[in-house]
N, C-alpha and C positions, 0 to 999 in steps of 0.2 A: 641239218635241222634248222628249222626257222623258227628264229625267237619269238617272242609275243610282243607287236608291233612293228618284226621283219616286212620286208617288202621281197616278193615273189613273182612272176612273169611267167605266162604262157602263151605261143603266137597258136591264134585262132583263125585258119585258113576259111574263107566263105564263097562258095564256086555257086554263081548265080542258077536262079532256079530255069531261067530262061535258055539257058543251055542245053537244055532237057525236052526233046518233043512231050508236046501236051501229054498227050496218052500216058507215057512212060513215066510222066511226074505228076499230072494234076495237081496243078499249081493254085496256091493257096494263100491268102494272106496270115502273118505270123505279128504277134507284136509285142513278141518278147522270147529270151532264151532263155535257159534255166542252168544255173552254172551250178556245179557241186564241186567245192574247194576240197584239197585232196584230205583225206584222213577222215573227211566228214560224210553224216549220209544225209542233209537237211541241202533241196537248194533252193540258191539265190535266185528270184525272180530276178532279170534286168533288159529294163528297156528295149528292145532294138525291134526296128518296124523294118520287115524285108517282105519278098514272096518264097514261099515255103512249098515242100511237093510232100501229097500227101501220100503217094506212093513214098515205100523204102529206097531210096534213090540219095547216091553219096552225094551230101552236099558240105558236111564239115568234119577237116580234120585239125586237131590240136594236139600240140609236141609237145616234150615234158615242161612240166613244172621247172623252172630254174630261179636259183635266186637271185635278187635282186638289189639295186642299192638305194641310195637316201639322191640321187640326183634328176 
């Protein structure tokens, strides 16, 4: 369980949208992901300017939550 103030880690793989024939992704600009911290149902807007496919097309996957330390 993670205390209030723990520190937590998850790797967020990102398989570019260019890899993807046009047709198959229709490629889009994005300028931000929406993270949902686990336990919670509100998300984080945050940052990030990539190209995006507007087609359903695997572009992100993320491992578990693990925790973390103060370094």
């Amino acid at each position: 369980t993670l205390q209030p103030g723990g520190i937590a880690y998850a790797q967020l793989q990102i398989v570019q949208a260019a890899t993807y024939l046009p047709a198959l992704c229709q490629p889009r600009p994005a300028d931000y992901l929406d993270i949902i911290p686990p336990n919670q149902t509100v998300a984080i807007p945050t940052y990030y300017a990539a190209t995006a496919c507007a087609k359903p097309v695997h572009l992100l996957t993320v491992d578990a939550v693990q925790l973390g330390t103060n370094h």
